[in-house]
Backbone as CSV, one residue per row, in Angstrom:
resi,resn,N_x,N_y,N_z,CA_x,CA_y,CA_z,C_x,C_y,C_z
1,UNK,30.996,-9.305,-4.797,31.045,-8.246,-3.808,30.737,-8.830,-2.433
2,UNK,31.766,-8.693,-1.758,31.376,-8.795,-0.261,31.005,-7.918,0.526
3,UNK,30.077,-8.274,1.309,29.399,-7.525,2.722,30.093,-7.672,3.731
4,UNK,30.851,-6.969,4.682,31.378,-7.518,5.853,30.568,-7.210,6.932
5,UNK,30.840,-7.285,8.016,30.139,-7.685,8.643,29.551,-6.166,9.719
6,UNK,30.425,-5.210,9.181,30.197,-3.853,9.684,28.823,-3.001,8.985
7,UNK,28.999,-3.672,7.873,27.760,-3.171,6.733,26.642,-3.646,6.545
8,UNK,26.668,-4.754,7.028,25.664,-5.713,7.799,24.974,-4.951,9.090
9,UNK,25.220,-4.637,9.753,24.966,-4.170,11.046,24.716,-2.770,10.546
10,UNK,24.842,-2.022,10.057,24.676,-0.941,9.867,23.550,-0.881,9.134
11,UNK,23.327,-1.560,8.346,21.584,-2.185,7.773,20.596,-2.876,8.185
12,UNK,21.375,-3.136,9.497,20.155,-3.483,10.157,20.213,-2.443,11.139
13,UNK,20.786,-1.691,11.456,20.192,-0.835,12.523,19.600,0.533,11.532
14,UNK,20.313,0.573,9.971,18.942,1.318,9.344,17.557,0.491,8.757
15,UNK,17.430,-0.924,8.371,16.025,-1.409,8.703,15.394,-1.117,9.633
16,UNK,15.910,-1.423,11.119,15.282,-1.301,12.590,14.915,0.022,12.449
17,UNK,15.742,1.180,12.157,15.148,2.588,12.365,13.588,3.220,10.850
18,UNK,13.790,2.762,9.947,12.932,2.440,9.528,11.706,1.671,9.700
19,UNK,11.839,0.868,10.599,10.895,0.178,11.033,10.235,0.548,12.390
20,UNK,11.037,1.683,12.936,10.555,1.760,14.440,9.714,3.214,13.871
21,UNK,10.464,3.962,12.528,9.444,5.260,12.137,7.896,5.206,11.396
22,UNK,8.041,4.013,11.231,6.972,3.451,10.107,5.867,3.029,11.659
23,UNK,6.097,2.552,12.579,4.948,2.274,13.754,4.590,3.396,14.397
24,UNK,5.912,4.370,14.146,5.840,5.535,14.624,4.078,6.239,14.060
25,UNK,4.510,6.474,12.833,3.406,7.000,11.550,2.240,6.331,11.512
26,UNK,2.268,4.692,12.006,0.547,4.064,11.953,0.018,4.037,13.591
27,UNK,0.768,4.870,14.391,0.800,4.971,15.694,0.001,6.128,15.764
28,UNK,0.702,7.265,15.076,0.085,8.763,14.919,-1.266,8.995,13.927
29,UNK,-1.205,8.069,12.947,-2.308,7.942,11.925,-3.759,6.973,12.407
30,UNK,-3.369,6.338,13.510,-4.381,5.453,14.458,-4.947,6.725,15.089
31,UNK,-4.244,7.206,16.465,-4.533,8.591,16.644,-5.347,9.427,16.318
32,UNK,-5.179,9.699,15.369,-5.241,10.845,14.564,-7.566,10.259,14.030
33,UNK,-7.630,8.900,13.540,-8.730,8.147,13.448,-9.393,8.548,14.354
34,UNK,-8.695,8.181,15.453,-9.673,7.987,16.915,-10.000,9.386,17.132
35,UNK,-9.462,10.686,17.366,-9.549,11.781,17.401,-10.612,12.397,16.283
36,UNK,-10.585,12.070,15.396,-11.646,12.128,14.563,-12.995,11.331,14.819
37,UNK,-12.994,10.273,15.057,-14.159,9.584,15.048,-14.853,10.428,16.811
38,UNK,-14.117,10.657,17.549,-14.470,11.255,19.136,-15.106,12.343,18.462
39,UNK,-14.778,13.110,17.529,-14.911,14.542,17.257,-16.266,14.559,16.617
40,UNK,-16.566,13.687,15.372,-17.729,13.493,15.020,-19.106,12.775,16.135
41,UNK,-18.477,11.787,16.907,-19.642,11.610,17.858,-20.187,12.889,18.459
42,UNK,-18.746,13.611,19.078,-19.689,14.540,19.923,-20.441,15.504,18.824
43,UNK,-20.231,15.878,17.784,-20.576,16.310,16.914,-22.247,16.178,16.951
44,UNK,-22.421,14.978,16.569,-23.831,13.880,16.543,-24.027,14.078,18.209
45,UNK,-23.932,14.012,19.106,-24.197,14.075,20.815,-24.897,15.804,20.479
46,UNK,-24.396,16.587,20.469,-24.048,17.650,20.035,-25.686,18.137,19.431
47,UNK,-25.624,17.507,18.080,-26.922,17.788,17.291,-28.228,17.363,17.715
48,UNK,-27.985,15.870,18.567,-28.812,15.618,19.151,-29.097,16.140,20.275
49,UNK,-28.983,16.961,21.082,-28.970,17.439,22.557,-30.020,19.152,22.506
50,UNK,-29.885,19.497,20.997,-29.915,20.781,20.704,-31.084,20.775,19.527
51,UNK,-31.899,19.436,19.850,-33.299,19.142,19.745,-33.011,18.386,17.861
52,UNK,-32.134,17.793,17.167,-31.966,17.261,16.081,-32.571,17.625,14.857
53,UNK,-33.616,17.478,14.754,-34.550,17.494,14.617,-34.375,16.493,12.968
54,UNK,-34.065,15.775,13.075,-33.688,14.682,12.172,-34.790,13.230,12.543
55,UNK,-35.660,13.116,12.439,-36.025,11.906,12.260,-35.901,10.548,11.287
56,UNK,-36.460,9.284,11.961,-35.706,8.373,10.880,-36.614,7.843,9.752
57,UNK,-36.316,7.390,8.642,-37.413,7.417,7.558,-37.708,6.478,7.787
58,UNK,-39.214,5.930,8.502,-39.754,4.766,8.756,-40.819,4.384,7.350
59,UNK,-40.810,5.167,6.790,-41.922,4.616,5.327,-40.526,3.453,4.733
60,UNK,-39.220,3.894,4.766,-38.373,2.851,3.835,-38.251,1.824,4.562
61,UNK,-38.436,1.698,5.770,-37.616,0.654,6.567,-38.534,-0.108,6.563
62,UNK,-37.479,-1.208,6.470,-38.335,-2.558,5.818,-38.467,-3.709,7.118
């Protein structure tokens, strides 16, 4: 079976588009981390500001 050279090219411009949706998705899923991790700080900013009241267990700490 031969490939010519039209079918060739046409697989690579569906690799390339596969490949440009896939950075797409660890682009949005990076995102998506960071937006979360912001959300929990202020979260913690948040708890702490509004008197915590969480202290740290100094009997374990070694």
């Amino acid at each position: 079976m031969q490939i010519n050279a039209s079918q060739t090219a046409t697989r690579a411009v569906l690799a390339l588009t596969v490949l440009t949706a896939q950075r797409s998705l660890y682009a949005a899923k990076q995102a998506l981390i960071s937006l979360r991790l912001s959300d929990a700080n202020k979260r913690i900013t948040l708890y702490k500001v509004l008197g915590g009241g969480w202290q740290p267990d100094t009997a374990n700490a070694s």
